[in-house]
TIPAVO-917043 format. One line per field, with one value per residue (C-alpha): x, y, z; residue in three letters; residue number from 0. Coordinates in steps of 0.05 Angstrom, whole numbers. Example, Ala and Ser with C-alpha at 12.3 -4.5 7.8 and 13.67 -1.06 7.14 Angstrom:
! TIPAVO-917043
xx	c(246_273);
yy	c(-90_-21);
zz	c(156_143);
rest	c(ALA_SER);
nr	c(0_1);
! end
This chain:
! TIPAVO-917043
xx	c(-3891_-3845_-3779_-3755_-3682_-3667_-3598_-3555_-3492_-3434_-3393_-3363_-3315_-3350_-3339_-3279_-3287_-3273_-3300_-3372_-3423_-3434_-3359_-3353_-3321_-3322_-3279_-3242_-3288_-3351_-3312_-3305_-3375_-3403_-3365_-3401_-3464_-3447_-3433_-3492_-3533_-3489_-3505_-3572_-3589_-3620_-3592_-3632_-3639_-3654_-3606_-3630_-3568_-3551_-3494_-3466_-3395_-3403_-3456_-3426_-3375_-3425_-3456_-3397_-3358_-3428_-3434_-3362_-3373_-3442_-3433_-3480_-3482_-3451_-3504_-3561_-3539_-3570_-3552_-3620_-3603_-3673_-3644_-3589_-3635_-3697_-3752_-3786_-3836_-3783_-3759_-3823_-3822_-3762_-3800_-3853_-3816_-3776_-3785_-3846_-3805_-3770_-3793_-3728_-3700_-3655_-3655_-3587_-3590_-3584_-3615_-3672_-3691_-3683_-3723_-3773_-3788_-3789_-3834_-3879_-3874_-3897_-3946_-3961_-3946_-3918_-3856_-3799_-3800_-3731_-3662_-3621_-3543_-3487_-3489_-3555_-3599_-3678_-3711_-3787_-3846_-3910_-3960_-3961_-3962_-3944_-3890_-3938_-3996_-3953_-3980_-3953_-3975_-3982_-3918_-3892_-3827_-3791_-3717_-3659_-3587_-3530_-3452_-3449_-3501_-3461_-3391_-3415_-3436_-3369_-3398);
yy	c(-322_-292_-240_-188_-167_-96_-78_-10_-18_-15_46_74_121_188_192_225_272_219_160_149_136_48_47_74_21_-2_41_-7_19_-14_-78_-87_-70_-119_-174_-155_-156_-225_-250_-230_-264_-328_-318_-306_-363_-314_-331_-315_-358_-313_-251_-201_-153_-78_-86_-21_-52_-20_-66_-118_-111_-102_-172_-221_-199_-224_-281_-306_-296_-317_-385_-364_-396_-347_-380_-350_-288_-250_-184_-140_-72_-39_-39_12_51_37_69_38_8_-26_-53_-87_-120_-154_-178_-201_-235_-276_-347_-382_-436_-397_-353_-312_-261_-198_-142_-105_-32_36_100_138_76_29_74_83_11_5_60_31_-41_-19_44_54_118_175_188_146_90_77_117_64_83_58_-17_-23_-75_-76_-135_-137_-204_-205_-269_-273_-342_-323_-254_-227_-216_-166_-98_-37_-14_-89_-112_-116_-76_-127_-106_-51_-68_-18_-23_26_-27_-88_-61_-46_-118_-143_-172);
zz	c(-3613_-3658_-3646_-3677_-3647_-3684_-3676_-3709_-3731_-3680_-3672_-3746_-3777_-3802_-3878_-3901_-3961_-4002_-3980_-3993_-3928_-3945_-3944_-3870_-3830_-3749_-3703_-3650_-3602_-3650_-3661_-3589_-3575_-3630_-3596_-3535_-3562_-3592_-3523_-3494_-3548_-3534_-3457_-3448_-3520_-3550_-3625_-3683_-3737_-3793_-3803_-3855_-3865_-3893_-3948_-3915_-3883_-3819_-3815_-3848_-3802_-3735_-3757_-3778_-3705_-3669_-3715_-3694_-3618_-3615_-3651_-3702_-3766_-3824_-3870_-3826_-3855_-3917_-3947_-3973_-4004_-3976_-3896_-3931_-3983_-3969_-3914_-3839_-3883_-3921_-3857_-3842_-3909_-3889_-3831_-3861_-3913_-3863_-3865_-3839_-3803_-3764_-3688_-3683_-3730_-3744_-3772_-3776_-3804_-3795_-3761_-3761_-3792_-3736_-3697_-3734_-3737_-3674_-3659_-3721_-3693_-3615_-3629_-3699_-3713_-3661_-3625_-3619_-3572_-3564_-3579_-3603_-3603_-3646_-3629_-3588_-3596_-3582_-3573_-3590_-3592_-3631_-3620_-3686_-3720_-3794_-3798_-3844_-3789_-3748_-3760_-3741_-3663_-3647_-3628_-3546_-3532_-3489_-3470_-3496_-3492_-3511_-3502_-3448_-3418_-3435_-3411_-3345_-3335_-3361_-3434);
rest	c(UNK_UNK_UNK_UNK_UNK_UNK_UNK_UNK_UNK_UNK_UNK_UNK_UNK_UNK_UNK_UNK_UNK_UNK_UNK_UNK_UNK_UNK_UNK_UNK_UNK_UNK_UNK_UNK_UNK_UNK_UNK_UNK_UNK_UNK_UNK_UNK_UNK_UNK_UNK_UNK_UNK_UNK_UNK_UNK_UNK_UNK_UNK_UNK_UNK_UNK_UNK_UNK_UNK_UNK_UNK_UNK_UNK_UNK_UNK_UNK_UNK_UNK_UNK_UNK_UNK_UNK_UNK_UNK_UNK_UNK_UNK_UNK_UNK_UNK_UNK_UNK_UNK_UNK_UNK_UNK_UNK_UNK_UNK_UNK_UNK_UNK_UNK_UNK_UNK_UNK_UNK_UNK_UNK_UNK_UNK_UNK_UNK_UNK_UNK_UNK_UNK_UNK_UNK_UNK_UNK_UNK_UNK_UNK_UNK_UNK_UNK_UNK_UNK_UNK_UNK_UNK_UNK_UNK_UNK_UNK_UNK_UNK_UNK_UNK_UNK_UNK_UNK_UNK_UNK_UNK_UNK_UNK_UNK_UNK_UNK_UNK_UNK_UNK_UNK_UNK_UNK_UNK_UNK_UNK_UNK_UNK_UNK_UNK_UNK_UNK_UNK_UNK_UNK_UNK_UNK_UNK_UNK_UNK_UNK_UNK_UNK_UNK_UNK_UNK_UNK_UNK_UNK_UNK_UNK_UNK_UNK);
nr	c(0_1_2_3_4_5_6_7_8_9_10_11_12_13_14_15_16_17_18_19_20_21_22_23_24_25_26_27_28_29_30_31_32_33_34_35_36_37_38_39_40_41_42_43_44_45_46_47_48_49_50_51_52_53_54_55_56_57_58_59_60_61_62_63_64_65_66_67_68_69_70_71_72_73_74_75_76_77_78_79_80_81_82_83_84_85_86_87_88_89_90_91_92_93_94_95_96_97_98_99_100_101_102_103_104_105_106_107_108_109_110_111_112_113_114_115_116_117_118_119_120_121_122_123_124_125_126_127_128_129_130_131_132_133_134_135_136_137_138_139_140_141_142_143_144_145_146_147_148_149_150_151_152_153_154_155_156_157_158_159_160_161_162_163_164_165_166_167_168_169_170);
! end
């Protein structure tokens, strides 16, 4: 079985006239809530060990505040310039290029993207499947054995988490 946990950037800035939109950084409100999710990837062990990053530093940001919570190993952690420029099929060739030995990635990036790929992953084509705020976090499985055999409309939605979700349970 292999998992896919798709999170969006926690809550950021909006781009001043002057500052360019890869440059936006975490509000305190996103910093807080990217702690949160870290927790509740620490709590219920559900720790990926492949990370596959946008260089934008809001996300940057989102994923080195759940890496320190969460215990996760920085190294885990790789930067890939397609989750910020690229398209939802660009998304899934991150997937599929994750590595073989491992059961459990993410995929940190941005929306409609995020969306997209879920909707891709879980119906093929269509209407979104998901609405995925600043800082949520979607987890879906595939019984795929190799990340190359998932195939768009084959993957099982399995849970949603988003910080309104996780402060009202005290993560």
């Amino acid at each position: 079985m292999k998992t896919i946990l798709l999170l969006r950037h926690a809550k950021a800035s909006h781009a001043g006239s002057a500052e360019k939109d890869i440059d936006r950084i975490l509000t305190k409100v996103g910093r807080t809530d990217a702690c949160q999710v870290g927790s509740f990837l620490k709590q219920v062990e559900s720790i990926p060990a492949y990370i596959q990053c946008s260089p934008a530093e809001r996300a940057r940001q989102t994923i080195r505040h759940i890496v320190e919570v969460a215990d996760i190993d920085k190294q885990l952690v790789n930067w890939c310039d397609d989750l910020y420029y690229g398209g939802a099929r660009d998304y899934f060739g991150v997937i599929h290029s994750a590595p073989e030995e491992t059961d459990q990635i993410m995929v940190v990036g941005h929306n409609p993207l995020l969306e997209e790929t879920v909707s891709l992953l879980c119906n093929g084509e269509g209407a979104y499947l998901a609405r995925m705020p600043q800082g949520g976090l979607v987890c879906i499985e595939h019984p795929a054995i190799e990340w190359n055999q998932i195939k768009p409309g084959t993957a099982r939605f399995r849970w949603m988490v988003t910080p309104d979700l996780l402060r009202k349970f005290n993560y």
